[in-house]
C-alpha positions as CSV (number, residue, x, y, z in Angstrom):
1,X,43.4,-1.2,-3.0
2,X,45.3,-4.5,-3.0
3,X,42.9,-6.6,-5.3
4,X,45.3,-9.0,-6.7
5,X,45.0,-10.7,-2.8
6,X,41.5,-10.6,-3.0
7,X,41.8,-12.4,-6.8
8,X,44.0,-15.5,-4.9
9,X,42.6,-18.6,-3.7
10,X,44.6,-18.6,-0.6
11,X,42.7,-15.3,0.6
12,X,39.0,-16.5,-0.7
13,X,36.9,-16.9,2.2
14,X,33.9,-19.5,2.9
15,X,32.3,-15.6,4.0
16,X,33.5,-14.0,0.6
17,X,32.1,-17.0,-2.0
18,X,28.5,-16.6,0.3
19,X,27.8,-13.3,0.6
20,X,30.1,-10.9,-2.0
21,X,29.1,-14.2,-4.5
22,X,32.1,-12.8,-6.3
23,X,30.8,-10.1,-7.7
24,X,34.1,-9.1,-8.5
25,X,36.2,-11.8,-9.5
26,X,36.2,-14.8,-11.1
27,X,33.9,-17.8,-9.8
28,X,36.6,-20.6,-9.0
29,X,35.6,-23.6,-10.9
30,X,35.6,-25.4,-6.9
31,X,32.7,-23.0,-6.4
32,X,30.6,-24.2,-10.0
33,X,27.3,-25.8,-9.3
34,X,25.7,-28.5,-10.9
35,X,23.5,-28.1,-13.7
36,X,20.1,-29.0,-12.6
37,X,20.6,-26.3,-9.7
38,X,21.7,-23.4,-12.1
39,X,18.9,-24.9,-14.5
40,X,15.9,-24.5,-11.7
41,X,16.5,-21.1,-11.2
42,X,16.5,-20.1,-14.9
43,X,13.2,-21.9,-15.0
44,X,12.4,-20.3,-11.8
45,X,12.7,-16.8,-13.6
46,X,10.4,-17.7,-17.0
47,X,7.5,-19.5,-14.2
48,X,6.1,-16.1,-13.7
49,X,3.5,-13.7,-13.6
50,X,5.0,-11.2,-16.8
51,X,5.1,-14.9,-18.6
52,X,1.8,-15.4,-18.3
53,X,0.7,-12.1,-18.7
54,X,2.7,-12.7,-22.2
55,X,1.0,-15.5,-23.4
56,X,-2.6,-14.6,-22.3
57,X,-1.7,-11.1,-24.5
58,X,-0.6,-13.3,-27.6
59,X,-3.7,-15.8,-27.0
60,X,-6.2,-12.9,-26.9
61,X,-5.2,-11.6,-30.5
62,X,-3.8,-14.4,-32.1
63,X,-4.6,-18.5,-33.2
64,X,-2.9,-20.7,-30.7
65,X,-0.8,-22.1,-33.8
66,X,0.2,-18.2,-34.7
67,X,0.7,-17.8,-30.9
68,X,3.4,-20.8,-30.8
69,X,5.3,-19.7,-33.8
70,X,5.5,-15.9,-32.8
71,X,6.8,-17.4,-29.4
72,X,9.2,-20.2,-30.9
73,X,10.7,-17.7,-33.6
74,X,11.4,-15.3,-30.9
75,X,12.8,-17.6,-28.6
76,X,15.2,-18.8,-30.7
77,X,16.3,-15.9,-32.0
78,X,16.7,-14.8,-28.9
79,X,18.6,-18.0,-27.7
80,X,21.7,-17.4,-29.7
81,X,22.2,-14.7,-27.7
82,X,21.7,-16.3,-24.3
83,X,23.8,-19.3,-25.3
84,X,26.7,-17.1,-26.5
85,X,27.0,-14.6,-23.6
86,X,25.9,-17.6,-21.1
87,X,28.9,-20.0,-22.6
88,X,31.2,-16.9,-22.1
89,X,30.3,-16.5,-18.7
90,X,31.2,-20.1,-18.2
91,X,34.7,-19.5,-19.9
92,X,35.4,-16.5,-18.0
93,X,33.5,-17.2,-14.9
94,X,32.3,-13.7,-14.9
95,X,29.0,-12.0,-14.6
96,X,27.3,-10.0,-17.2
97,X,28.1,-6.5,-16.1
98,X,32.0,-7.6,-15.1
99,X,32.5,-9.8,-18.4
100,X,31.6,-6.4,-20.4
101,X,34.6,-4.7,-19.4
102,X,36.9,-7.0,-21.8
103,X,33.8,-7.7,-24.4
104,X,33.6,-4.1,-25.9
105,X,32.8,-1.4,-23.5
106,X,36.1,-1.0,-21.7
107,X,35.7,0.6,-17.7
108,X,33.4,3.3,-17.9
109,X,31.3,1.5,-20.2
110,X,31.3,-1.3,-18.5
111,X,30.3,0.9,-15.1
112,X,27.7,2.7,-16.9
113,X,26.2,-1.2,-18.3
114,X,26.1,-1.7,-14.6
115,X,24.3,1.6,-13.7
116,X,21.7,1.4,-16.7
117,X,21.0,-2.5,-15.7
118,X,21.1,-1.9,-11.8
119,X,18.2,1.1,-11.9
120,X,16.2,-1.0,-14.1
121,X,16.4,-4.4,-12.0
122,X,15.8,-2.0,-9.1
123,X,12.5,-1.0,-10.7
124,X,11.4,-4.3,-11.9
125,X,12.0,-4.8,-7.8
126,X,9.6,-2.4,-6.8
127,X,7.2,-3.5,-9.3
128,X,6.9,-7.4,-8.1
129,X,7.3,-6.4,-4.7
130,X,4.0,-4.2,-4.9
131,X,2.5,-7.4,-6.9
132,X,3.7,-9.6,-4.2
133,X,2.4,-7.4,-1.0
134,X,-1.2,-7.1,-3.4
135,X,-1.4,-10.4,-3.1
136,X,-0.9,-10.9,0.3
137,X,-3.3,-8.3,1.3
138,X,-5.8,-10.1,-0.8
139,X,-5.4,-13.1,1.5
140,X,-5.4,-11.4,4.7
141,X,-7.7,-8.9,3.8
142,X,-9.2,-5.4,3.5
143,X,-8.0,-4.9,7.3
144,X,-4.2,-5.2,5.8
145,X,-2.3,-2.3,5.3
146,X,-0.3,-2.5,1.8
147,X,2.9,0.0,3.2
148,X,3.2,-2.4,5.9
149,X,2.8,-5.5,3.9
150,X,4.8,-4.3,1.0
151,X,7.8,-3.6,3.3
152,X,7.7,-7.0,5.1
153,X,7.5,-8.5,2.0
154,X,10.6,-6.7,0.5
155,X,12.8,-7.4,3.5
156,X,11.9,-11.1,2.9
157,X,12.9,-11.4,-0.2
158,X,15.9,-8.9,0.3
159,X,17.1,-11.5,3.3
160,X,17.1,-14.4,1.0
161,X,19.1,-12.9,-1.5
162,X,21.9,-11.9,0.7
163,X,23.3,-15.3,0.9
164,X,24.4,-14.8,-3.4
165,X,23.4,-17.6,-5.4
166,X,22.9,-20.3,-2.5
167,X,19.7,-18.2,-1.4
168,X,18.8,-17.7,-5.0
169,X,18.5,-21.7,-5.3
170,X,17.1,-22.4,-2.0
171,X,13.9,-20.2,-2.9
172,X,13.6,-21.3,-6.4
173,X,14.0,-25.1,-5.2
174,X,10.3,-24.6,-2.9
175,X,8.8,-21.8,-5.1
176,X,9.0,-23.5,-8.4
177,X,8.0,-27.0,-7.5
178,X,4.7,-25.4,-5.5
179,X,4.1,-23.2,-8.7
180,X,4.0,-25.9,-11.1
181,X,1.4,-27.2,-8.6
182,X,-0.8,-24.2,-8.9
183,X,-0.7,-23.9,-12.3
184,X,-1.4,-28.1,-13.1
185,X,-4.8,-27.4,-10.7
186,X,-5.7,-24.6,-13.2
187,X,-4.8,-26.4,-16.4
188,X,-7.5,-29.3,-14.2
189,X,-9.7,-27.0,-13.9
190,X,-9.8,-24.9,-17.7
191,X,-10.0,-28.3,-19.2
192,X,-13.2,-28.6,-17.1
193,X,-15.4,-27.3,-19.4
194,X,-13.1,-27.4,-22.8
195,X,-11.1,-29.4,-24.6
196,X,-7.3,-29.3,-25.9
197,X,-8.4,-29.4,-29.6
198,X,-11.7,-27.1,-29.0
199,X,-8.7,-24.4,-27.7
200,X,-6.4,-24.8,-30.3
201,X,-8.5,-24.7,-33.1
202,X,-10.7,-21.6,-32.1
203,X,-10.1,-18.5,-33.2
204,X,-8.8,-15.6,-31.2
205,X,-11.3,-13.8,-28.7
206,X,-9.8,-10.1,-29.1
207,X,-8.5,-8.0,-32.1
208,X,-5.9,-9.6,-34.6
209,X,-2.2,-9.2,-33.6
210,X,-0.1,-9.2,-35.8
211,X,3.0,-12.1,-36.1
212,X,6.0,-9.2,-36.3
213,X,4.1,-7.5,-33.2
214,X,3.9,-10.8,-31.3
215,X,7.6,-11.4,-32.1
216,X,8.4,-8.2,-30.8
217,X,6.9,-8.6,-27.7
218,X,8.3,-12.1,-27.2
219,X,12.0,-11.0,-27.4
220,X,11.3,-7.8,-25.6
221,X,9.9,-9.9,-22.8
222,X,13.3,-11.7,-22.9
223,X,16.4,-9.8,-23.7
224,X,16.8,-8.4,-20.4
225,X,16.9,-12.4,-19.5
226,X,19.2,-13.3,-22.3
227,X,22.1,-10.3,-21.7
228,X,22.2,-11.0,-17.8
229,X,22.2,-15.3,-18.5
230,X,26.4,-15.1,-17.5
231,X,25.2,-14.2,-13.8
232,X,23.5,-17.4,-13.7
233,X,25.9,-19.7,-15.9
234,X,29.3,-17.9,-14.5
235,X,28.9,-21.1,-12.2
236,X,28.4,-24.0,-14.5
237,X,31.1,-26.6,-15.0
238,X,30.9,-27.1,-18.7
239,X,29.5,-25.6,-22.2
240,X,27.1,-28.6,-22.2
241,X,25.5,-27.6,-19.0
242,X,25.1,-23.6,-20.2
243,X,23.6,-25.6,-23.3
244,X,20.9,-27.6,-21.4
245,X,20.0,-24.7,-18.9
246,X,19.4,-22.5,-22.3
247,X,17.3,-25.3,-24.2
248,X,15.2,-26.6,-21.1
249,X,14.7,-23.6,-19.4
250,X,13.4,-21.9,-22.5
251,X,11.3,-25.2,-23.6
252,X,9.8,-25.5,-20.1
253,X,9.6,-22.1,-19.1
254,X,8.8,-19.6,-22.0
255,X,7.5,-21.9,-24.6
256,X,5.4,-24.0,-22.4
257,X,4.3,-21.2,-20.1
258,X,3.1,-19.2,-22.8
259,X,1.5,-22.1,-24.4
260,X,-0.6,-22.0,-21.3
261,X,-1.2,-18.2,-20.8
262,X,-2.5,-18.8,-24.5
263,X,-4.9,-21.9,-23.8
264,X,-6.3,-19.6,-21.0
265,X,-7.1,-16.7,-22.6
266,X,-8.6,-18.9,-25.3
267,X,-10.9,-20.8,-22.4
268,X,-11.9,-17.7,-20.9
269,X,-11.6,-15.1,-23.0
270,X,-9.8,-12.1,-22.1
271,X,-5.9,-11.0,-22.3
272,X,-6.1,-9.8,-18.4
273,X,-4.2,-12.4,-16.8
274,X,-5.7,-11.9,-13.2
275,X,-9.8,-12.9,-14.3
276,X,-8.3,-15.5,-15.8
277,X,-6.3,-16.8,-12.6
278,X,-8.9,-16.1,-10.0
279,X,-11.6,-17.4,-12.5
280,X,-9.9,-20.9,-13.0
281,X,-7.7,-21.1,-9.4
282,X,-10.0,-18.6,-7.0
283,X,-7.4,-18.6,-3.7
284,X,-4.4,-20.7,-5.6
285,X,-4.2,-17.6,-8.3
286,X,-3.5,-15.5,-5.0
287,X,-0.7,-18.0,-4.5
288,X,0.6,-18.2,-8.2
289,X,1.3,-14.6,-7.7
290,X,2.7,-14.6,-4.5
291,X,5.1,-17.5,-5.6
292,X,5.9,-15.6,-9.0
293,X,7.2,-12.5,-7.6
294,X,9.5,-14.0,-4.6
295,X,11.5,-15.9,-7.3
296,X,11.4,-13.5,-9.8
297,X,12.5,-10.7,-7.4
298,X,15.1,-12.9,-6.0
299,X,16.4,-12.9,-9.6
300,X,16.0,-8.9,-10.0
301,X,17.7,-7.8,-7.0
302,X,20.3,-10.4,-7.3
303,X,21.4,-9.2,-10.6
304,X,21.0,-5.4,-9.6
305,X,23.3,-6.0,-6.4
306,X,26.3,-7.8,-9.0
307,X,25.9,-4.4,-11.3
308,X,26.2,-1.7,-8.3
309,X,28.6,-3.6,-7.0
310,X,30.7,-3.3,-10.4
311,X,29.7,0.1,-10.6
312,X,31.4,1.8,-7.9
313,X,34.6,-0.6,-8.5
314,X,34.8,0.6,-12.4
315,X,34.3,4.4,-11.3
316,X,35.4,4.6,-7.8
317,X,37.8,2.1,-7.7
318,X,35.5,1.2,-4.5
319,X,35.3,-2.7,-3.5
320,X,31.7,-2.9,-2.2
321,X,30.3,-5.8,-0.3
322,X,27.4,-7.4,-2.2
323,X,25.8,-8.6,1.3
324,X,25.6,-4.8,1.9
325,X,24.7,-3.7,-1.9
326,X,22.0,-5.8,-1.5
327,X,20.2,-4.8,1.3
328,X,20.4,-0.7,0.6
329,X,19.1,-2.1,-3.3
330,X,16.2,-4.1,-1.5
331,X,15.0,-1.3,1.0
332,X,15.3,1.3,-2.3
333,X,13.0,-1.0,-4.4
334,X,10.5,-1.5,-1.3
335,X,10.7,2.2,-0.4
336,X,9.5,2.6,-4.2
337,X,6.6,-0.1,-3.8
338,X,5.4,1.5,-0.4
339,X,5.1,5.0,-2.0
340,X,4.0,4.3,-5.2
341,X,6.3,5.8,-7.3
342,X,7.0,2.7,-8.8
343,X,3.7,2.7,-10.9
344,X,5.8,6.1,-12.9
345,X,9.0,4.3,-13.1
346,X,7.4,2.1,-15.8
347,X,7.4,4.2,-18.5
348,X,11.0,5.0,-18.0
349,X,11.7,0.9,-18.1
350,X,10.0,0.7,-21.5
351,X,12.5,3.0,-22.7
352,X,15.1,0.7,-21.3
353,X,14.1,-2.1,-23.2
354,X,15.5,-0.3,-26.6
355,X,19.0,0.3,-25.0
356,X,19.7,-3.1,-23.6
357,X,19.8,-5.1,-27.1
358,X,22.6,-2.9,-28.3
359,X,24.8,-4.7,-25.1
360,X,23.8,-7.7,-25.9
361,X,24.8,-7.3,-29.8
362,X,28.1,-5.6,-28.8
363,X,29.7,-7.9,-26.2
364,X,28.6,-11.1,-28.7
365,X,30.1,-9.6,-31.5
366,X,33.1,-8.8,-29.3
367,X,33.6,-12.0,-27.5
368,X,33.1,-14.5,-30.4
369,X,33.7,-12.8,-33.6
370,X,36.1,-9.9,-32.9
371,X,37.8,-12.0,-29.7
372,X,40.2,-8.5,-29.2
373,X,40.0,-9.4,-25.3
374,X,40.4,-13.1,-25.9
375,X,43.8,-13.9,-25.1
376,X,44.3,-11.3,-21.9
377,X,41.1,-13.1,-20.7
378,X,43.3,-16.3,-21.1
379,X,46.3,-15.7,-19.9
380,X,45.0,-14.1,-16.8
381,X,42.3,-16.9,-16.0
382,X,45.2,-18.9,-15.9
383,X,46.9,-17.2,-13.1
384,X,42.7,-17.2,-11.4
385,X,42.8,-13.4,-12.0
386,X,41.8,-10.9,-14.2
387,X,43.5,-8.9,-17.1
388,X,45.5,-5.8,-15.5
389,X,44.7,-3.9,-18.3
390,X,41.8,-2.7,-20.6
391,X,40.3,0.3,-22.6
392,X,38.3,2.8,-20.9
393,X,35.1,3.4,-23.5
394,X,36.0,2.9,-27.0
395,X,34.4,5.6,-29.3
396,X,32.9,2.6,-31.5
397,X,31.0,1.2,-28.4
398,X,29.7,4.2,-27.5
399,X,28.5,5.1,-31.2
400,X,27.1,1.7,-31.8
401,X,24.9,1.5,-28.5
402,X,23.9,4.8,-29.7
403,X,23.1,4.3,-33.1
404,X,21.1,1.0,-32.6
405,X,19.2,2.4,-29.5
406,X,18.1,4.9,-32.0
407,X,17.5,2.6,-34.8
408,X,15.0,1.1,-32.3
409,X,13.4,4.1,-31.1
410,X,12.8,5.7,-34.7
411,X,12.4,2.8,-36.9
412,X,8.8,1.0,-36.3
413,X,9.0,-1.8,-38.8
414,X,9.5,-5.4,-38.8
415,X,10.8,-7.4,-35.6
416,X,11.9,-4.1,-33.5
417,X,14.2,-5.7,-31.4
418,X,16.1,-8.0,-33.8
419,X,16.5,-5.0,-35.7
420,X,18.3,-3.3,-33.0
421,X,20.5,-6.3,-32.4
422,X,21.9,-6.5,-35.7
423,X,21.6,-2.7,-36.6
424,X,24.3,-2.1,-33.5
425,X,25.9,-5.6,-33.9
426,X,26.8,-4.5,-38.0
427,X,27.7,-0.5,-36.6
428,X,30.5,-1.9,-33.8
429,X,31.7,-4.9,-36.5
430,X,32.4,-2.3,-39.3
431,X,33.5,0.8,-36.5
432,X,36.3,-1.9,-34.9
433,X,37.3,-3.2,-38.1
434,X,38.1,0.4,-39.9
435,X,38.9,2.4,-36.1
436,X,39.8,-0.2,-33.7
437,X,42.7,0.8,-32.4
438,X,42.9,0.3,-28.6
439,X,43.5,2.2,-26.1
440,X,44.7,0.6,-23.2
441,X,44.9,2.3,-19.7
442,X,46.3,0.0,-16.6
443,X,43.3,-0.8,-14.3
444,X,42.7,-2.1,-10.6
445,X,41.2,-5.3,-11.9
């Protein structure tokens, strides 16, 4: 296929930047948003139902002082991450699965990124979409059938996202604001009968957590968010900006959504996050969650469509439209919800969770430490292209994601996933130093 036309600004159509979003290529820096727009869908994606859920689980079992630190430690942690594969995708202008392909794992492993994170966003699809249809049904009523609901619903949110980014911001910009709505009327009404210092100083309702578990579950609940952050930031205009979207949206979203879920838990006493939103919203908890999932899944399918999309152009050599990845990935996630197969798919995304913070670890270490891609990346961002060359799936990759995947599954002490990210991070630093030698095969870029 004749890519290097597509990679050409002369051939870039109004059609192409819309709905393929450049899934592909590089974003053109005429095509970067401005920061606040980038920044309200990051927010949009912490302002959610699995946020809450965190915090109510960390407010049940823990102080709220324990809760905070558990969250802030993990967050930062966490952020270094973000902030360094977010400021490459600025660089580079290239998404997460795309930008992997010169940051460590070479063709295949850069198709098989794609495939692992694709199935998984798919999932996490399914699963808000059956949330989102729930509560619908709940508002309509016992005379709603959930297979029809669910499907609607899926299609909806499948439409949206179709249109790349600009439909990603146009939800987010009426979702978000509506949200923060719901969620000031329960804060009114908790505060009701407690007050802020009664909260904070009592002790937990529920059995003790521990401050390594709590961690745990903090970056766990994020990493997924932190390896895919170059999807979002590809189109910022400046380090500064992928600096503020990373600082605010975590301060705003995780920290201070999870300082709520942990206030409410405290006021009502109970870790289940749905007592505690019909108990202090009634009606408006039906809408919290029916808000939460349309963003959220916006943000799932739109990073699912970007991998499959790089999937079948690593391996097939296929150029896929993303207009048209997107809707067979939205119909296979509400098929999924409508059945109920979804509910069994969990289990298999908690394994996920150990195998994604080996990526993250390796295409860090790569990028900024190693930088054995950095000056193809250069040269051919200069010519608004992309390198014509790269490795296939370097041995080292493949026995670093290995190795820390396993470190995570078999080793059960201290912060789990921080061990994985520096167990795989030290294995591919040491592997490329002592067996680093590439080997480069000429590629359809």
């Amino acid at each position: 296929m004749d890519l290097d036309k597509e990679d050409t600004p002369a051939t870039q159509t109004s059609s192409e930047g819309t709905f393929d979003d450049y899934s592909t290529q590089r974003v053109p820096d005429s095509e970067r948003e401005p920061m606040w727009k980038i920044l309200m869908v990051q927010i949009g994606g912490f302002v959610c139902l699995s946020q809450f859920m965190l915090g109510a689980e960390l407010g049940y079992g823990m102080t709220f002082r324990d809760a905070v630190l558990s969250t802030i430690i993990g967050s930062v942690i966490l952020q270094f991450i973000a902030y360094g594969l977010g400021l490459a995708g600025q660089k580079e202008g290239l998404a997460t699965s795309l930008l992997s392909k010169w940051s460590g794992f070479g063709t295949i492993g850069s198709a098989v990124v794609s495939l692992t994170f694709a199935i998984s966003l798919i999932g996490w699809f399914g699963i808000q979409n059956s949330v989102f249809a729930q509560g619908i049904v709940s508002i309509i009523g016992n005379n709603a059938n959930f297979g029809v609901v669910s499907t609607i619903t899926g299609l909806a949110v499948t439409l949206s996202v179709i249109f790349g980014f600009k439909g990603l911001s146009w939800t987010t910009n009426i979702s978000v604001p509506a949200f923060i709505v719901v969620i000031g009327v329960a804060v009114y009404n908790m505060l009701k009968g407690h007050t802020i210092s009664g909260l904070i100083t009592m002790a937990a309702p529920g059995a003790a957590m521990t401050l390594s578990s709590a961690i745990t579950m903090v970056t766990g609940n994020f990493i997924v968010g932190a390896i895919i952050m170059p999807d979002l930031t590809r189109r910022s205009r400046n380090s500064k900006d992928v600096f503020w979207i990373c600082v605010i949206g975590t301060l705003v979203g995780e920290l201070g959504v999870n300082v709520i879920g942990v206030l409410m838990a405290h006021a009502v006493g109970t870790s289940k996050i749905m007592p505690i939103i019909y108990q202090l919203t009634g009606l408006f908890g039906i809408a919290l969650i029916v808000l939460s999932s349309v963003k959220v899944n916006d943000l799932n399918l739109y990073s699912a469509s970007l991998n499959i999309v790089n999937f079948f152009k690593q391996v097939f050599h296929i150029s896929l439209n993303r207009a048209w990845v997107t809707i067979v990935a939205g119909c296979v996630g509400t098929f999924l919800s409508v059945i109920g197969l979804i509910d069994k798919f969990s289990s298999f995304l908690t394994v996920l969770g150990v195998i994604f913070p080996p990526v993250a670890s390796i295409m860090f270490v790569d990028y900024w430490i190693l930088k054995r891609d950095r000056k193809s990346l250069k040269e051919s961002h200069e010519k608004n292209s992309l390198p014509e060359d790269t490795e296939k799936f370097p041995i080292v990759t493949i026995v670093a994601w290995i190795g820390g995947s396993l470190v995570g599954y078999f080793v059960n002490w201290g912060i789990q996933s921080i061990t994985v990210i520096i167990a795989s991070g030290l294995i591919y630093y040491v592997g490329m130093k002592l067996f680093g030698k590439k080997n480069l095969a000429v590629t359809e870029s």
